[in-house]
C-alpha positions as a Markdown table, in Angstrom:
| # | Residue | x | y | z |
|---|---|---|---|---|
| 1 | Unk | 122.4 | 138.8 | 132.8 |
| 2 | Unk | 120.3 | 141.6 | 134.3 |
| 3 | Unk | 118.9 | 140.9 | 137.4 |
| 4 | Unk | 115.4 | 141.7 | 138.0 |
| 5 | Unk | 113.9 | 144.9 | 139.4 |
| 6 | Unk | 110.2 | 145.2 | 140.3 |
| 7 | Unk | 109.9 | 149.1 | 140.1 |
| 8 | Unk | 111.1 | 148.6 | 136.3 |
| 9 | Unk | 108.8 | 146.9 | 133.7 |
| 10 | Unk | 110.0 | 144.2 | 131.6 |
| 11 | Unk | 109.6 | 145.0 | 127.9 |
| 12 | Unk | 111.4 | 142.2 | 125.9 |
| 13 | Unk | 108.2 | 140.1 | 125.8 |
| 14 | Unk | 107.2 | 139.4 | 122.4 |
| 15 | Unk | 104.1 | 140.7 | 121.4 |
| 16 | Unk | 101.0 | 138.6 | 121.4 |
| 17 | Unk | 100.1 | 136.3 | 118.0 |
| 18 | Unk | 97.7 | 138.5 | 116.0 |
| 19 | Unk | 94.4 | 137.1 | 116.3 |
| 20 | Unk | 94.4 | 135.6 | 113.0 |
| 21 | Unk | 97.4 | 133.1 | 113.9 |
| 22 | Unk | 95.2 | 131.4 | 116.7 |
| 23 | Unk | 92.0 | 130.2 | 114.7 |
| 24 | Unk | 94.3 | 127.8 | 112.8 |
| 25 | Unk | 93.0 | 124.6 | 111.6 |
| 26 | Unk | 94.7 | 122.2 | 113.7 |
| 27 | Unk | 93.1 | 124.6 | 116.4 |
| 28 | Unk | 89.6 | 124.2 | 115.3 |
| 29 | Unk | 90.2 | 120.5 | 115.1 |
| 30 | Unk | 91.5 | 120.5 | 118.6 |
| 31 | Unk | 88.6 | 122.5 | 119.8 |
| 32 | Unk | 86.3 | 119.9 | 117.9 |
| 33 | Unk | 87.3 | 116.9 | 119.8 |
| 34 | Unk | 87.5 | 118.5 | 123.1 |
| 35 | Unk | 83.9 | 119.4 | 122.5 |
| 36 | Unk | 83.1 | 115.5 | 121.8 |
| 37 | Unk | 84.7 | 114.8 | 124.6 |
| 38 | Unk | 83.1 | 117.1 | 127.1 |
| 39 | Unk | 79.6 | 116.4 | 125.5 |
| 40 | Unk | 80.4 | 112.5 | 126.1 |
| 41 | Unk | 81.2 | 112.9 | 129.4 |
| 42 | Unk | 78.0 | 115.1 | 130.4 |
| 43 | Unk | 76.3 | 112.4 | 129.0 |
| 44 | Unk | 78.2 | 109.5 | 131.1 |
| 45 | Unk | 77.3 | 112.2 | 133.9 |
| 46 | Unk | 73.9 | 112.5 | 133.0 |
| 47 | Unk | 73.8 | 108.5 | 133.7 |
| 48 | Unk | 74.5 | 108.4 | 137.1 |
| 49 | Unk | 71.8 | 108.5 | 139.9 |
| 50 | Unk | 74.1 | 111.4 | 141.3 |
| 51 | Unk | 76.4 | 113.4 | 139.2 |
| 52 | Unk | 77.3 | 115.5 | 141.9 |
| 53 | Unk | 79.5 | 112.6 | 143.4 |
| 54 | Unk | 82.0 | 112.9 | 140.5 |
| 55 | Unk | 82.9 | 116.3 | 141.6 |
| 56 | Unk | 82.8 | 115.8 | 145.1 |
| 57 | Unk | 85.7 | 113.2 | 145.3 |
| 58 | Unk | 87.7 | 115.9 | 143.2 |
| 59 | Unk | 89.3 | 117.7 | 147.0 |
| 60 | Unk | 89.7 | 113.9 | 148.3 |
| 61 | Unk | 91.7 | 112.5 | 145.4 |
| 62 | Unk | 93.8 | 115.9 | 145.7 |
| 63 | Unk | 94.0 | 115.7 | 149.2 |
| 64 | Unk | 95.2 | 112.0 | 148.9 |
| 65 | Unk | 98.1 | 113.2 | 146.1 |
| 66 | Unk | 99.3 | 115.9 | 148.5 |
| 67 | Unk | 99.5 | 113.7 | 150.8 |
| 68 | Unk | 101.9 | 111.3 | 149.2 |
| 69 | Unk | 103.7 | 114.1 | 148.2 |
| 70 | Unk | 104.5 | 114.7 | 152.1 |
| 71 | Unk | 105.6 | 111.1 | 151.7 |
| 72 | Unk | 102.0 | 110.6 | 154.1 |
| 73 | Unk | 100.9 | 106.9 | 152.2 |
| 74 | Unk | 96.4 | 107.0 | 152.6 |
| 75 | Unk | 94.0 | 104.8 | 150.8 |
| 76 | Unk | 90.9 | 106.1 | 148.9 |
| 77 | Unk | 89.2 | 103.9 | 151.1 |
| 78 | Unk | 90.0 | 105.5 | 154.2 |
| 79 | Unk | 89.6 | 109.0 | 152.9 |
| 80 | Unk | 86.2 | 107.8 | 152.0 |
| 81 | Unk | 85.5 | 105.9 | 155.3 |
| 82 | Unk | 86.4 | 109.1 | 157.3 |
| 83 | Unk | 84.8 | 111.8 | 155.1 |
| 84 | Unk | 82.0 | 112.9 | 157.3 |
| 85 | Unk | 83.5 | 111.7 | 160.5 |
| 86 | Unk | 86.7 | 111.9 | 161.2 |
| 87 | Unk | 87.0 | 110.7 | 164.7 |
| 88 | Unk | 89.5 | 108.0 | 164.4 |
| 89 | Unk | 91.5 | 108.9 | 160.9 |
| 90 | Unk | 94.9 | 108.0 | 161.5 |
């Protein structure tokens, strides 16, 4: 095996699918669905008194799974209790 060198460009990459390849039909049903799906949920969004909560707890919940993954155990209650203030987080 060669070993890598930055000042030399890699050229054994394949060459990208022609653009016919990617407009397959099990591609265009994919792209169907995931258009359902997005339209469903702007609608579930649209329901709410404030939509802008649904993407506000997005850094929380991330900041709660990095967390555990620093073996550091916090509720979703307490991330929420101390979001504006957090004198007293533990």
């Amino acid at each position: 095996m060669t070993r890598w060198n930055p000042e030399k460009p890699y050229n054994a990459l394949p060459p990208p699918p022609a653009s016919t390849d990617l407009e397959t039909a099990s591609v265009l049903k994919a792209a169907i669905a995931a258009n359902r799906s997005l339209a469903r949920l702007d609608q579930a969004a649209n329901s709410i008194p404030n939509p802008k909560v649904l993407i506000n707890t997005i850094p929380l919940i991330e900041a709660q799974a990095s967390s555990e993954i620093e073996n550091i155990v916090t509720t979703t209650d307490d991330l929420f209790k101390f979001l504006d203030d957090d004198d007293g987080a533990d």
